[in-house]
C-alpha positions, -999 to 999 in steps of 0.1 A, spaced: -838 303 642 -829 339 635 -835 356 606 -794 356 595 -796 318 603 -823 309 580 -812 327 551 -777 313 560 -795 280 559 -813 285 527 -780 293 507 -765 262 520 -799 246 508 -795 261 472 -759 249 469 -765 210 479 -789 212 454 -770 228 425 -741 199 436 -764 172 438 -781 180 400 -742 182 388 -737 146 407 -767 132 389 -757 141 352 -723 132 357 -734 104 369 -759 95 341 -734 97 319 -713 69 334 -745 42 332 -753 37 371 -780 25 386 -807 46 410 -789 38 439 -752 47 424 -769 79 407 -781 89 443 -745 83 459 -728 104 433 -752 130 442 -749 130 480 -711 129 480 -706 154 454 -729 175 476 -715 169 511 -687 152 504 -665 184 507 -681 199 537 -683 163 557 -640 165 551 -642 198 564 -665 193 594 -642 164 601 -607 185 601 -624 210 623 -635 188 649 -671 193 643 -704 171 638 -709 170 599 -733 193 588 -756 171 572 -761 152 609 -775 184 626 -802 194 607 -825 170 585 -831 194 557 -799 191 543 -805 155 535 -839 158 524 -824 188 500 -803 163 481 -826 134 479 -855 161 466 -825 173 440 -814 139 430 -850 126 422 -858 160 407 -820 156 386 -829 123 371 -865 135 361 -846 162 345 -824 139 329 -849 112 317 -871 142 301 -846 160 282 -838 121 272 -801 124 279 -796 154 258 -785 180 281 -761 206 268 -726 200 280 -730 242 301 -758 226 318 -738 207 346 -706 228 343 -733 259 353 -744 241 383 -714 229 395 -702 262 399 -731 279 411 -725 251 443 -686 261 444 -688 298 449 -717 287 475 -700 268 498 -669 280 488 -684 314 509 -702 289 535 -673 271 540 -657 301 547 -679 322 572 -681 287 595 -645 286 602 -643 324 609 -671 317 631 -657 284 651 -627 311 655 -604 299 630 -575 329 613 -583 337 575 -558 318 558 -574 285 577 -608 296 562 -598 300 528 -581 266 528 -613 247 546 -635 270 516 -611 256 488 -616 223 505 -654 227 512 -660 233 474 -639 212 459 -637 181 483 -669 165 465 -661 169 428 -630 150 439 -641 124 454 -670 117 426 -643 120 401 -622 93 420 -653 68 422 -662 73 387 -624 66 377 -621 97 357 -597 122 363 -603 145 386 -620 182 371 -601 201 397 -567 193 380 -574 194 346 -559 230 346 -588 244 351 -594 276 374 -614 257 390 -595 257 428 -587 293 420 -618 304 419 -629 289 456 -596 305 466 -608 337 449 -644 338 466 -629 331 500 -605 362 498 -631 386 486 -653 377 512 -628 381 538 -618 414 528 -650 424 523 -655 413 561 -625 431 571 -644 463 557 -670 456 580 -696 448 551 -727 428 561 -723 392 562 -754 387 539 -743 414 514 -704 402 513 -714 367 507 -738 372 477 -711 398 461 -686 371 465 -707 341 451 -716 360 417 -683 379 417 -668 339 415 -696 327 398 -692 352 368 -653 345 367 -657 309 365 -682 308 335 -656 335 319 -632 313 326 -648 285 309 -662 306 280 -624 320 273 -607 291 278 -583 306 309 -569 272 324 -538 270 345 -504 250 330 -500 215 328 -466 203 344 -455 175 320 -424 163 326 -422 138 298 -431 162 269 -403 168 251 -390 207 254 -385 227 223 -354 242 223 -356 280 219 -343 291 183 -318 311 180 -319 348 170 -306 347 131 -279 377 128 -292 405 106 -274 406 73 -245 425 68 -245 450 36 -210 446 18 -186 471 26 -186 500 0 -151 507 -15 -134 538 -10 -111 554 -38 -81 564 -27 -71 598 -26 -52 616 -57 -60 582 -74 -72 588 -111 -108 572 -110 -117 545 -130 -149 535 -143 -156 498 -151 -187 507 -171 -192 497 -205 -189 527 -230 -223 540 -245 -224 534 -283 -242 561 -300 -270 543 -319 -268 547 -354 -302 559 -355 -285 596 -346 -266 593 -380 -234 591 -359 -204 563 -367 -179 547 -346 -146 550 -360 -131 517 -354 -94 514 -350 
């Protein structure tokens, strides 16, 4: 195994874990046993790459090398200690943080093994979308909740988004190693932004009732100022002044 292939391998590691420790709180949180808690974890980890393996006509990954299994059991016996110690009290940033470290992971994994099989771009950032997101929706679907990825959040968006950076980075002719890690924290960083902002995508309700748009009200319209006529003797409709009698004057009444 060559140098490229071993760090390649130890990224892939890294993000099985990061999904499988997601897997495992998610699951904790919906009460099943060891045995459930550990298949919530391995599909959530591989769940999205086996899909892709299968589309592409390839062995799964987790069936050609060992250490891929043995890094999600380690990670789910390591998640539940984690779990059990903080008793049940994780912070809610905890999981979302992992979970997306293992998106923008194998959302650039995914990525660089269908260029590699010989596959165009816009095939590799569809297997990538499908690579990170494929587990999280079939966990979702087994623990009847509905599924993160269409909540609104930018959650496809951003596999989508780490894809495209690393195939134009690739296109520039940037190192494989260096284009990969820019892309992982470049999504990485706009997901947690994402989440800390609040940036989501619209909902498309079709049984919420529409507002209907007010209508502009017209500015009002000052009263038209009269015009005296011309050669017209000008009236006043004033009241007189009374001199006061403070002056000393008097009104001669008639």
């Amino acid at each position: 195994m060559t140098t490229a292939e071993l760090i390649f391998f130890g990224v892939e590691c890294f993000g099985l874990a990061f999904f499988a420790i997601s897997g495992v709180v998610l699951a904790g949180r919906a009460q099943l046993d060891g045995f459930g808690v550990f298949v919530i974890a391995f599909i959530t980890a591989a769940g999205g790459g086996t899909v892709r393996d299968v589309i592409l006509n390839v062995p799964p990954f987790w069936t050609t090398n060992m250490g891929y299994f043995w890094s999600i059991a380690i990670a789910g016996v390591l998640g539940q200690i984690m779990v059990r110690v903080s008793k049940n009290r994780l912070p809610g940033w905890v999981a979302l943080s992992l979970d997306a470290a293992g998106l923008c992971v194998f959302s650039v994994t995914g990525c660089l093994k269908t260029l590699d099989l010989g596959w165009r771009w816009e095939i590799a950032i569809l297997m990538a979308i499908l690579t990170g997101v494929g587990g999280g929706l079939v966990r979702d679907t087994l623990l009847q909740v509905k599924p993160y990825v269409f909540r609104g959040e930018l959650y496809a968006i951003i596999s989508a988004f780490a894809a495209a950076l690393l195939v134009a980075q690739l296109a520039l002719d940037i190192p494989r190693f260096t284009a990969g890690a820019i892309a992982s924290f470049s999504a990485f960083i706009l997901r947690m932004l994402a989440w800390k902002k609040g940036w989501s995508l619209p909902v498309f309700d079709i049984d919420k009732p529409v507002r209907p748009i007010a209508k502009a009200q017209p500015l009002p319209v000052p009263p038209p100022v009269p015009v005296r006529p011309y050669g017209r003797k000008r009236t006043s409709s004033l009241v007189p002044i009374v001199p006061s009698r403070r002056l000393g004057l008097r009104m001669n009444h008639k």
